[in-house]
C-alpha positions as CSV (number, residue, x, y, z in Angstrom):
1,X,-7.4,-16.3,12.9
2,X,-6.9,-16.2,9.2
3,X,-3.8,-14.7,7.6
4,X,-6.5,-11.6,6.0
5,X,-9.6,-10.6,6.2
6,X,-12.3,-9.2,3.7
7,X,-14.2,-6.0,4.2
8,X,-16.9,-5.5,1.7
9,X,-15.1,-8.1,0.0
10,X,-11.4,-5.9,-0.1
11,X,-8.7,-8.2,1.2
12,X,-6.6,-7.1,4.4
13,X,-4.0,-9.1,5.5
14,X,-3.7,-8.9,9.2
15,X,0.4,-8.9,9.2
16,X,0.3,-5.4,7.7
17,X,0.6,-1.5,8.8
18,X,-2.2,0.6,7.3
19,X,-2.3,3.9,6.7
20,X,-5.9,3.9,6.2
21,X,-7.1,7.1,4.8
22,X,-3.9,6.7,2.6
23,X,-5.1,3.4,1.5
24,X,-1.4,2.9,2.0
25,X,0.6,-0.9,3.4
26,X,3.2,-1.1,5.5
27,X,5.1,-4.5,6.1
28,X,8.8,-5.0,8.2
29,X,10.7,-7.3,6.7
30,X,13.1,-9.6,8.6
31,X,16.2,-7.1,8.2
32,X,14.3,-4.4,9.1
33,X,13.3,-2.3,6.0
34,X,9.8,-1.2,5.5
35,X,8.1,-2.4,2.2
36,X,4.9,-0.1,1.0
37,X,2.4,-0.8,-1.1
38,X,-1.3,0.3,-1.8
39,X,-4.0,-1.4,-0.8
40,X,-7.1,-3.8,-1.9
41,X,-9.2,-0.4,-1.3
42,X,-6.9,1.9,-3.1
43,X,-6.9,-0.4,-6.1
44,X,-10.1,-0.6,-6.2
45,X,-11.3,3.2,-6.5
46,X,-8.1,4.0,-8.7
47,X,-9.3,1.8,-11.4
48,X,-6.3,0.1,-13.7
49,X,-2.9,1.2,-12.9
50,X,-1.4,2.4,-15.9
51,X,2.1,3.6,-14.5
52,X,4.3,4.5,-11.9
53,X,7.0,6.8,-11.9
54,X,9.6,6.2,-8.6
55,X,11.7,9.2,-6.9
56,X,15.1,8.5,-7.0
57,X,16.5,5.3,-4.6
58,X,19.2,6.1,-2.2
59,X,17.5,9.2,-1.2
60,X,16.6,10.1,2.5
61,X,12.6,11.2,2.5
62,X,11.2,12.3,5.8
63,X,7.2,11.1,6.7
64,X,4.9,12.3,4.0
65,X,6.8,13.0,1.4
66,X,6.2,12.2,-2.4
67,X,7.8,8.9,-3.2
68,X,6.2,8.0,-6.4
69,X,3.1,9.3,-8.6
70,X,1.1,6.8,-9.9
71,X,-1.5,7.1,-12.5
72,X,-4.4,5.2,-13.7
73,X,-7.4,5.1,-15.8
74,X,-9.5,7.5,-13.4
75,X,-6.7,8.9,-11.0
76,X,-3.2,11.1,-11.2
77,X,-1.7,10.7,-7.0
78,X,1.5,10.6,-5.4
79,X,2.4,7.8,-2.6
80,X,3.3,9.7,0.5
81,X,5.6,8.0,2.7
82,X,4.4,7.0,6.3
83,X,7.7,6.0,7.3
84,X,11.0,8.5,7.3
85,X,13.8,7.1,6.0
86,X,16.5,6.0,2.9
87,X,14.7,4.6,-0.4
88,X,16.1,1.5,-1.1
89,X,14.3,-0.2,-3.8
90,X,11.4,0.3,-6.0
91,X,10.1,-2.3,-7.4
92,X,11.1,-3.2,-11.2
93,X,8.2,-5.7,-12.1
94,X,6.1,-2.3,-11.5
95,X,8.1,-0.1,-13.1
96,X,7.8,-2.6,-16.2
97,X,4.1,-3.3,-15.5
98,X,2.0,-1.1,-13.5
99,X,-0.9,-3.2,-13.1
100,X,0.6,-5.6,-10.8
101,X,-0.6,-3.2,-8.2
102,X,-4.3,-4.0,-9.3
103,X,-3.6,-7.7,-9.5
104,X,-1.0,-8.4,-6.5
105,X,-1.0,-5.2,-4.5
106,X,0.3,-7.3,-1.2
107,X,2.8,-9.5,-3.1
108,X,4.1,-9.0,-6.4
109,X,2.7,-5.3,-6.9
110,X,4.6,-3.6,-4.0
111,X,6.0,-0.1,-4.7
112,X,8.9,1.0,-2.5
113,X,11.0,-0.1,0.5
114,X,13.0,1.6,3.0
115,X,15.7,1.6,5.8
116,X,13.4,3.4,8.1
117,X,14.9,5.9,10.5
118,X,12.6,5.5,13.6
119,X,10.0,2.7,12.7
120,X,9.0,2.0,16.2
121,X,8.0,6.1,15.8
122,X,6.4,5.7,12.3
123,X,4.2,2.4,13.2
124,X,2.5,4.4,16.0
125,X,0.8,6.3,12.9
126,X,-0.6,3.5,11.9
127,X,-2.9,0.6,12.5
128,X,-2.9,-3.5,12.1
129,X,-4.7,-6.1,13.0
130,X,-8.4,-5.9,14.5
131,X,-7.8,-1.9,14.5
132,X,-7.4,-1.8,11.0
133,X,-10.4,-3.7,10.1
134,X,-12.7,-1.6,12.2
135,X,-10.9,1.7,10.5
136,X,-11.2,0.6,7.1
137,X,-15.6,-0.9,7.9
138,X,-15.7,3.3,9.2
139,X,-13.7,4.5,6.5
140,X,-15.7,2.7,4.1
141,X,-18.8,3.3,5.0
142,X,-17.9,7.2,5.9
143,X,-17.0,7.7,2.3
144,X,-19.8,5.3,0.5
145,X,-17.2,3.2,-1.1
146,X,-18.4,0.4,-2.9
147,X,-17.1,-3.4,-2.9
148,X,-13.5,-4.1,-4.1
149,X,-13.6,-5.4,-7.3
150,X,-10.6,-7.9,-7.9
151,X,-9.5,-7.9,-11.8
152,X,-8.8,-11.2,-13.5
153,X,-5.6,-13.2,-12.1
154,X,-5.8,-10.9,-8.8
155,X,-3.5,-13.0,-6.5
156,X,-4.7,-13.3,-2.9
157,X,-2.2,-12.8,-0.1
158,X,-0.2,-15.7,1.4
């Protein structure tokens, strides 16, 4: 099987979390921590990032919570955490550029990472794999959202 998929032509890597109706990306990384990031799909209907502002690293924030608001040409939202746990890094090429979350959202346009506080809990929220792909083809067609649209030098996932 290949490394993503594409549904209605919005990339989904099949390695990843999903917090679909969040639009939201989960990935563990090999010590553990929890990188987040927004989606194909959420990049798509925001329009071009403009700029993020983070909530402070080396706080605790339990599930849901406000970990940064983003804002971009069409859109004003906050990134709600699906895991609980410490903030450890947000991520300074997106601090400094904003729309590497429209061009790179699974690679160089991540947002935050955490030390998770009971992932195995957290990832039963959310979906990978062949699950994800049927959530987002319902989600999509649900809501009537249109083709991703990928802006020039969008970087496909490894």
């Amino acid at each position: 099987m290949a490394a993503f998929v594409l549904v209605r032509n919005c990339v989904l890597p099949l390695h990843l979390y999903y917090k679909v109706e969040d639009h939201i990306w989960a990935r563990v990384e090999p010590n553990g921590d929890v990188t987040l990031g927004y989606t194909d799909v959420a990049q798509t209907t925001a329009g071009g990032i403009l700029h993020v502002t983070f909530r402070p690293v080396g706080a605790f924030y339990a599930r849901g919570k406000v970990v940064a608001v983003v804002e971009s040409s069409k859109w004003l939202g906050a990134l709600r955490t699906p895991v609980a746990g410490t903030l450890v890094a947000t991520n300074p090429l997106v601090a400094e550029d904003a729309g590497w979350v429209n061009r790179s959202p699974y690679r160089r346009g991540w947002l935050v990472r955490f030390r998770p506080e009971n992932l195995e809990r957290d990832l039963q929220d959310l979906v990978t794999g062949e699950e994800a792909i049927r959530a987002y083809e319902a989600l999509m067609a649900e809501k009537g959202l249109e083709d991703c649209v990928h802006c020039e030098g969008y970087e496909v996932p490894e």
